[in-house]
C-alpha positions, 0 to 999 in steps of 0.5 A: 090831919092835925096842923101844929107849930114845933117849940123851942125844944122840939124844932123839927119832927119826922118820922113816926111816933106811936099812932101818930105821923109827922111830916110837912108839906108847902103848908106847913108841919102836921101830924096825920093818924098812922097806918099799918103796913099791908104786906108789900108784894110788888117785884120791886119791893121783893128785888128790894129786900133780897138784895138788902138781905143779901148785901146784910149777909156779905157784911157777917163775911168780912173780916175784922179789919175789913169791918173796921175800915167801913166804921171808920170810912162812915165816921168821915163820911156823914149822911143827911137825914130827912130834916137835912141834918149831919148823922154819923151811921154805923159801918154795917150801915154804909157797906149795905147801902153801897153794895146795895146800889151797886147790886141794883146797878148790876155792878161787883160789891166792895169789900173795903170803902171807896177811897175816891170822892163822890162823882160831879153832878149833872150840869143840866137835867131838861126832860120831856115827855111825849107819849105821842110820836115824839121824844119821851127823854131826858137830856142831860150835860156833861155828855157822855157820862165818864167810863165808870159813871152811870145816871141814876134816876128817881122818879115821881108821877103825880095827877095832882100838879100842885104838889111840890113836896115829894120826898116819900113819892120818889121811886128809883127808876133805873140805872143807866149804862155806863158812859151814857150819852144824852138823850135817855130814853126812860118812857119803857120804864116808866111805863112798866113801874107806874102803868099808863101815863096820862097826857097832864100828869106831872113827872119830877125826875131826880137824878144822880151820877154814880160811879160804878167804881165805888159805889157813890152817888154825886148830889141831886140834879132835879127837874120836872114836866108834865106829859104831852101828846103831840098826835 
């Protein structure tokens, strides 16, 4: 792993170029060799893309007018990029990625884009995580969540607890029911998508609301622990 300081032309860089990685963590960008892919056969990743495939054929299916609604809702509506910068995507872009959360989520397409704003973040997020005979939950305010609106959680589980950069580590977790009350009990789960959980691991837990209605997701409420047993 190459350490290096980006120019006053090059100011950030992310992604893959040829053979080589860019990235950054709490030292710093680097570059790092590539790898190439082994073919991904987990059920989530399977769900995953038959659910974009799908979602990718809905959008051959809809009308001229239809398609030009999504171009122009995602003109008004830019997405941030990993680098945190403002990037307009194409129309096909934005009804995939709706309808693709919206299918996770147990929940109908959308046909024409959302008209109503994103849903309000949590005002508080505080985790815990007992596998022994305690609470393996998240607590959340405002409680109970409104009719339409669902949690939506990202996890991460890491063994090294001095990482602190995990954009490419979080996995979505589930989507809650809609108007859900705190506490959210999630240890299912996360049992099933990262097997057996050891008492000192780290957990860092991103989670949105999402609103069932149109498909959008409020800003990240972000908060962590580490798993415990009380027995």
């Amino acid at each position: 792993m190459a350490l290096f300081t980006a120019g006053p032309v090059v100011g950030q860089v992310s992604g893959r170029i040829g053979a080589s990685v860019f990235s950054h963590n709490r030292g710093g960008p680097y570059i790092r060799n590539g790898t190439i892919p082994t073919l991904v056969t987990s059920q989530e990743a399977i769900n995953a893309k038959g659910r974009l495939a799908a979602q990718s054929q809905a959008w051959d299916n809809l009308t001229t007018e239809q398609r030009l609604a999504w171009l122009e809702w995602a003109r008004s509506n830019p997405v941030v990029n990993r680098l945190g910068s403002q990037v307009t995507i194409g129309g096909n872009a934005a009804f995939v990625g709706i309808n693709t959360r919206l299918a996770y989520a147990g929940d109908a397409t959308l046909t024409d884009p959302p008209i109503a704003d994103p849903p309000l973040a949590l005002a508080s997020l505080t985790p815990t995580f007992d596998i022994g005979p305690g609470d393996f939950i998240l607590a959340f305010t405002a409680t109970p969540l409104e009719a339409t609106i669902k949690l939506w959680v990202r996890i991460c589980v890491l063994s090294n607890i001095g990482i602190n950069y995990v954009e490419n580590r979080l996995r979505l977790l589930l989507a809650s029911a809609a108007a859900q009350a705190t506490d959210l009990d999630i240890e299912t789960e996360l049992r099933a998508r990262f097997g057996t959980l050891v008492v000192g691991q780290k957990i860092v837990v991103r989670a949105h609301t999402f609103d069932n209605a149109t498909g959008l997701l409020s800003a990240p409420t972000q908060a962590e622990g580490l798993v415990v047993d009380t027995t």
